[in-house]
C-alpha positions in Angstrom: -81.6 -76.3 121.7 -82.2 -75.7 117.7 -80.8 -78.3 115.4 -82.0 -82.2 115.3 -81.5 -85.1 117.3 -77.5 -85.1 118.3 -77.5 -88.7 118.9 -76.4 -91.9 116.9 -78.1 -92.4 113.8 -78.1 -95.3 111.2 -75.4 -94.3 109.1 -72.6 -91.6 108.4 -71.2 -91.0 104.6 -68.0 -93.0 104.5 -66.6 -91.8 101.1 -68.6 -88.8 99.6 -65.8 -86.7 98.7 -64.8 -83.5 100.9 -68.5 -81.3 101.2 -70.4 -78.3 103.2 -73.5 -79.3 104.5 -75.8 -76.7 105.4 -79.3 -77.6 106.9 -82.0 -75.8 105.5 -85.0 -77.4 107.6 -83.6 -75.7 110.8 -84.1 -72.2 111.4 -82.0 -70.8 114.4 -83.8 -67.9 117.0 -82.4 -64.4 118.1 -79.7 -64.6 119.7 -75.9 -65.8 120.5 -74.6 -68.5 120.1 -73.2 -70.6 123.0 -72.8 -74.3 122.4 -72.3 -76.7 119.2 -73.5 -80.0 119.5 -72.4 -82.9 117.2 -72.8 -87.0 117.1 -70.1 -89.0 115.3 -71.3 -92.0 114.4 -68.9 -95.2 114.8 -66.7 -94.1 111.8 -64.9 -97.5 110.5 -62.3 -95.8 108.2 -59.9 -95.5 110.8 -59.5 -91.7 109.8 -60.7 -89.1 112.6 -60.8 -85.7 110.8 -61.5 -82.2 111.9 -64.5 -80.7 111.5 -65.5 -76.6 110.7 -68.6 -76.1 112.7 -70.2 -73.6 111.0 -73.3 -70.7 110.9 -74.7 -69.8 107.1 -77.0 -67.1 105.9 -79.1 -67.6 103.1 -78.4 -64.5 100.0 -81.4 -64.2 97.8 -80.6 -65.7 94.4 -83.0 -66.6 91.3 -79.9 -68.4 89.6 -78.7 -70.5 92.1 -79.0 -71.8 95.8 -76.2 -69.8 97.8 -75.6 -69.1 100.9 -72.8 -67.0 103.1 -70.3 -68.8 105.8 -70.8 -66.5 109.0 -69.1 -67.9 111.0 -66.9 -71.8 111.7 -64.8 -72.9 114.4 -62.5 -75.7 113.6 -62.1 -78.8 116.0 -60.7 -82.1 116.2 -62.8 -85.2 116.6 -60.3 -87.7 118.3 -63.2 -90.2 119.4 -66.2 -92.3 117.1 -69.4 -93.0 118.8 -69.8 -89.7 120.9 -71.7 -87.0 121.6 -69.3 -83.6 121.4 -70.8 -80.6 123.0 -68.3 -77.6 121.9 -68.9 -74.8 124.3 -67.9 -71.4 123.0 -65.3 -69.3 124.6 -66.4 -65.5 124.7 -64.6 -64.5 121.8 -66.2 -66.9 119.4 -69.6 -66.3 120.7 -71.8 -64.4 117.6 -75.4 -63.3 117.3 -77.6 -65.5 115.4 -81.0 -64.8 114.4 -84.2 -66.7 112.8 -82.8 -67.0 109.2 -79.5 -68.3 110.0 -78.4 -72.2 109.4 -76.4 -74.1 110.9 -73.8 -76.7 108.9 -70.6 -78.0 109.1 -68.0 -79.6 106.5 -65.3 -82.3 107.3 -61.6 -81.9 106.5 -61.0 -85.1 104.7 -63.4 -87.0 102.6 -65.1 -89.4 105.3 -68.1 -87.4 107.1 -68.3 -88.7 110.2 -71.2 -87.0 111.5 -74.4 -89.4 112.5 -77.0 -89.1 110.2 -80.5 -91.0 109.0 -82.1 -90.2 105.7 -86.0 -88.4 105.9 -88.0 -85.7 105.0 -85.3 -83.2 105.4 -83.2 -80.6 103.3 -79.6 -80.5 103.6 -77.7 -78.7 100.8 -74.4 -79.6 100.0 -70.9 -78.0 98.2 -68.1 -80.0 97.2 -65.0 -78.6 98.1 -62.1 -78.8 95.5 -58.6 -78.3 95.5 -58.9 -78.1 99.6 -60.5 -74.7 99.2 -62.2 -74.7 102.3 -65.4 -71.5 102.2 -64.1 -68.8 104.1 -66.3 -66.6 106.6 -68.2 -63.6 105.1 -67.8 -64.9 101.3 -70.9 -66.5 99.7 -71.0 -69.5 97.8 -73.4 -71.9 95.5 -74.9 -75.0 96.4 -75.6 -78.3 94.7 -79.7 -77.3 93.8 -81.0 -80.9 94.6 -80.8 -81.3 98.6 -79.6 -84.6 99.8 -82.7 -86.1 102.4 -80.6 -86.5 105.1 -81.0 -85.1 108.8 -77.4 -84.8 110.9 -77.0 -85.2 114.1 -75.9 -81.5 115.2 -77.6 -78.9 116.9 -76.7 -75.5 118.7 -77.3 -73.7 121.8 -78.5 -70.2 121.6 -79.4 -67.7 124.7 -81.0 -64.6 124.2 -80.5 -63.0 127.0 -82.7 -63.8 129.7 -83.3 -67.5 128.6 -80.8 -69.9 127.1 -82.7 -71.7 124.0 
């Protein structure tokens, strides 16, 4: 498994506007992707929105931080204080390898994914206007990082081995 810790953590972000997280202190392996894991904390807001689980690639910039959406699969969160493990059908299985990210963004402006703050990088886009990123298309990021580590992680197998 790549990722961090999906399990609860001491907080979630209860009203930080609609944003695109992408983890930049978790490099993936070779491979394909089989499984998304994600903790949502016990959100309080009474709102349960869906999240894009998403794949980024980092694009060489001197200007800015940016990164392209590879791939996302939307789902629905319909239960707080969980562990969801997403399994991939065939067709939305993709090949991964050592540079890619993982992230995620949340459909309304509560982000109910467990997190803790740390040592950690995890870059972040607001999203205006509901203009939700859009696979292949590449996109700037906030420069600063927030500290924060979220609770999702993926499953990878290359072949022989899943990781």
């Amino acid at each position: 498994m790549y990722g961090n810790n999906a399990t609860a953590g001491t907080s979630y972000l209860p009203s930080f506007g609609k944003k695109v997280w992408v983890d930049a202190d978790v490099m993936l392996a070779r491979g394909t992707l089989e499984k998304y894991f994600v903790y949502v904390h016990n959100v309080t807001t009474g709102l349960l929105p869906y999240l894009r689980l998403q794949i980024w690639t980092p694009v060489h910039s001197d200007m800015e931080t940016r990164y392209r959406l590879k791939w996302q699969k939307e789902v629905a969160i319909t239960e707080v204080d969980r562990l969801y493990e997403f399994e991939l059908k065939p067709s939305e299985k993709i090949a991964v390898t050592e540079y890619d990210l993982i992230g995620f963004c949340s459909e309304e402006d509560v982000t109910p994914v467990s997190m803790r703050y740390g040592e950690h990088r995890t870059y972040f886009r607001a999203i205006e206007n509901d203009e939700f990123p859009i696979v292949w298309r590449a996109y700037g990021f906030d420069p600063v990082p927030l500290p924060a580590v979220f609770s999702i992680a993926v499953e990878i197998s290359n072949g022989r081995n899943t990781l």
